[in-house]
C-alpha positions, 0 to 999 in steps of 0.5 A, a space after each residue: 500500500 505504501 508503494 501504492 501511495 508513494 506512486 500516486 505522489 509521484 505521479 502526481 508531482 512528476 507528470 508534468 516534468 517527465 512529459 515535458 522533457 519527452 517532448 522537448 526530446 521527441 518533439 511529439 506530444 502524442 508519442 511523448 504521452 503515450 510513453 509516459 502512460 507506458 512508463 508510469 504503467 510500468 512503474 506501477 507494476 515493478 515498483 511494489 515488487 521491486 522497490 522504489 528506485 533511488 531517482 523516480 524521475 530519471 527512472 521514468 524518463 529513461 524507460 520512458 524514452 526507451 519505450 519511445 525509441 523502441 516504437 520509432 524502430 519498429 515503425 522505422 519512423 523518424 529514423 534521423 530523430 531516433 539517431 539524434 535521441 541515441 546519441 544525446 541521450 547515451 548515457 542512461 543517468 540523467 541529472 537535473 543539471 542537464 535535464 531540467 532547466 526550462 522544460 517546463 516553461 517551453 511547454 507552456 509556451 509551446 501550449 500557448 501559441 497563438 494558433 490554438 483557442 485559448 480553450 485548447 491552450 487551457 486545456 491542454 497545458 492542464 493535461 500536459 503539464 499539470 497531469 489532470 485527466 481528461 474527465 477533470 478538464 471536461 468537468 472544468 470546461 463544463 464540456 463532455 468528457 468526449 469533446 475534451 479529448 477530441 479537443 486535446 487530440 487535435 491542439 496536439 495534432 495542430 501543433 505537430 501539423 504546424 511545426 511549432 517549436 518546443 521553445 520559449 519564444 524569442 523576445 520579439 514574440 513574447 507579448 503575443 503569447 504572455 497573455 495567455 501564458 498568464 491566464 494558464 498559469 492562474 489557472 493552474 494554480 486555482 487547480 492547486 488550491 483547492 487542495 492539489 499542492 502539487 499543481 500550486 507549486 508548479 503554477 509559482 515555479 512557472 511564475 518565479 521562471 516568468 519574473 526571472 525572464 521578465 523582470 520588468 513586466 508588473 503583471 508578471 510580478 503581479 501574478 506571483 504576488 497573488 499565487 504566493 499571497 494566497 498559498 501562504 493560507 493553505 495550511 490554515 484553509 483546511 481542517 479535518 479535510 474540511 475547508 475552512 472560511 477566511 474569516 475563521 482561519 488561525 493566522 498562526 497557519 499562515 506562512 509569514 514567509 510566503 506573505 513577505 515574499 508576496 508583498 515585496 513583489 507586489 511593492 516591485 509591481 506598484 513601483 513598475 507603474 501596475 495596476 493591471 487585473 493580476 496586481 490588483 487581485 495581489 492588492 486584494 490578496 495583501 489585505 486578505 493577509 491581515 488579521 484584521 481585513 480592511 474591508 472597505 479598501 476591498 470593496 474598493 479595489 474588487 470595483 477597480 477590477 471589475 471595471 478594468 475586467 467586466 467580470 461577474 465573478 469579481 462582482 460576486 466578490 465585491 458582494 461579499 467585501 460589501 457585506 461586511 461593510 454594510 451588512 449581508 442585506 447590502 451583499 445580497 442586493 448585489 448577488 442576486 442581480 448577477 447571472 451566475 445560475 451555474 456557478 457553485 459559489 454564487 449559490 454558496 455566498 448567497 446560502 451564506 449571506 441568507 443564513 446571517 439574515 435568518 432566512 433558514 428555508 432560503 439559506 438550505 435551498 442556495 446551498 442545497 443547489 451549491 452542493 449540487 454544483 461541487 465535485 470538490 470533497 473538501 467544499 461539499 463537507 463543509 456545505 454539509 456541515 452548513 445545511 446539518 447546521 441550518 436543519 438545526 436551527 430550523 427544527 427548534 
């Protein structure tokens, strides 16, 4: 059992860089992911009985590439690449040195090319890089899980088709791809935290990468400001394999070091002139990471961003900094005049809103359809916790 579980931690937190280097070295993301479908197969069914070898990674990658090598001999394809590999790769002890500098952030931009929708950028950099399934990415995108894959066969068939390259571009083109290149990496990160701690981690790896090749850029810094900003609550945000709201968080848990590290960014991307939609929501984020929220500088800066955004769902929060203002009448006032039917916490704020105002029956009905709406076993707990509370409260 213990292999077992050790396999799925490593699954889950080499995905992405053992498919990253597959294809940076094939230069095919299907041959690339269907090798390392092989080699964590393999894995699973040496590892229990031979034991975890000393470097999972270059383990996965060698049997990997080996895999991919073998499937070139056969179909006597490529044969000048199948050369190349040979003699790059013939000594079979990879080291991070040589092997995993900028994988990672060349398959991103390689994902992000302006040829693809940014769905199928989206979509497929969360499988890629972060090793979601498909059924998780159709559930995402509110699609069927048969859309999604069809979708990912063919960005990965459009890139191959175009000959794009596995590299980060040249500064020149940069601007056109950042943009995107952005959004997926929040997007990544929002994976993360809701509980996937490896997907956190590899969102701000990519974003310290992205300050690094671009210094200058405040909306860079400003992204990582937030991720760090908020990973420095992610202890504090759950108990008991239950989530836990901000306002009831210990801030003890929180990670004063992350939220140094947060701030001074965000103090570098305000000194870069920024204020952009990332270094606001870094704003908000630094406030949030007070033990004492300035809630009316919150509303503030929520409004701020939905102008420069039009986003409903920056509305939603601004109800919420609104509430605690002016009291949950006020907040919900404003929720109920968005059109988010299909959004989960819509529903869960105005439970929660409804809930302060006594309206018990109306409090169950916003969070019964809340609960409808989330996968997520952490979220649905606590939803649970709230209606055995409001059953409660309605029975005496």
């Amino acid at each position: 059992m213990a292999v077992v579980t050790t396999l799925e931690e490593i699954f889950r937190e080499e995905w992405g860089r053992v498919l990253a280097i597959l294809i940076g070295v094939l230069g095919d993301f299907e041959l690339a992911e269907d090798a390392a479908q092989e080699a964590f197969a393999i894995a699973a069914d040496r590892w229990p009985r031979d034991g975890l070898p000393t470097n999972a990674r270059a383990w996965l990658v060698r049997t990997a590439r080996n895999r991919a090598t073998d499937r070139i001999r056969r179909e006597r394809v490529l044969a000048a690449k199948f050369g190349a590999i040979a003699a790059e790769h013939a000594d079979d002890t990879p080291t991070d040195a040589t092997m995993f500098s900028d994988e990672r952030l060349e398959l991103i931009f390689t994902c992000c090319h302006p040829a693809l929708a940014i769905e199928a950028q989206v979509a497929l950099t969360l499988r890629t890089l972060g090793g979601l399934t498909v059924g998780e990415i159709a559930r995402a995108f509110l699609v069927p899980e048969r859309t999604m894959a069809q979708r990912l066969v063919r960005a990965k068939r459009k890139i191959k088709a175009a000959g794009i390259p596995f590299r980060v571009p040249p500064p020149h083109l940069l601007r056109e791809r950042l943009d995107a290149v952005l959004a997926v990496v929040y997007l990544i990160f929002n994976e993360g935290y809701g509980g996937r701690e490896e997907l956190a981690a590899e969102a701000i790896w990519l974003g310290r990468a992205l300050v690094a090749m671009l210094p200058d850029d405040p909306e860079v810094r400003g992204l990582l400001a937030m991720m760090l900003l908020h990973d420095s609550r992610r202890d504090a945000r759950f108990r008991d394999d239950e989530l836990v709201l901000l306002g009831d968080q210990d801030p003890s848990g929180w990670d004063a070091g992350e939220i140094a590290d947060g701030r001074a960014e965000l103090e570098r991307a305000l000194a870069l002139g920024g204020r952009g939609p990332y270094v606001l929501q870094a704003a908000i984020a630094s406030l949030h990471a007070e033990t004492s929220c300035d809630w009316e500088q919150i509303a503030a800066l929520y409004q701020e961003l939905g102008r420069v955004t039009g986003s409903p769902v920056v509305e939603l929060n601004r109800a919420i900094a609104v509430a605690e203002i002016e009291g949950p009448a006020a907040g919900l006032r404003i929720v109920d005049g968005l059109g988010l039917d299909d959004f989960r916490y819509l529903h869960s704020t105005r439970g929660e809103l409804l809930r302060r105002l006594g309206r018990t029956h109306e409090a169950r009905q916003a969070y019964r359809r809340a609960r409808d709406l989330t996968d997520d076993g952490a979220e649905r707990r606590f939803i649970e916790r709230r209606l055995g509370e409001l059953a409660s409260t309605s029975s005496l």
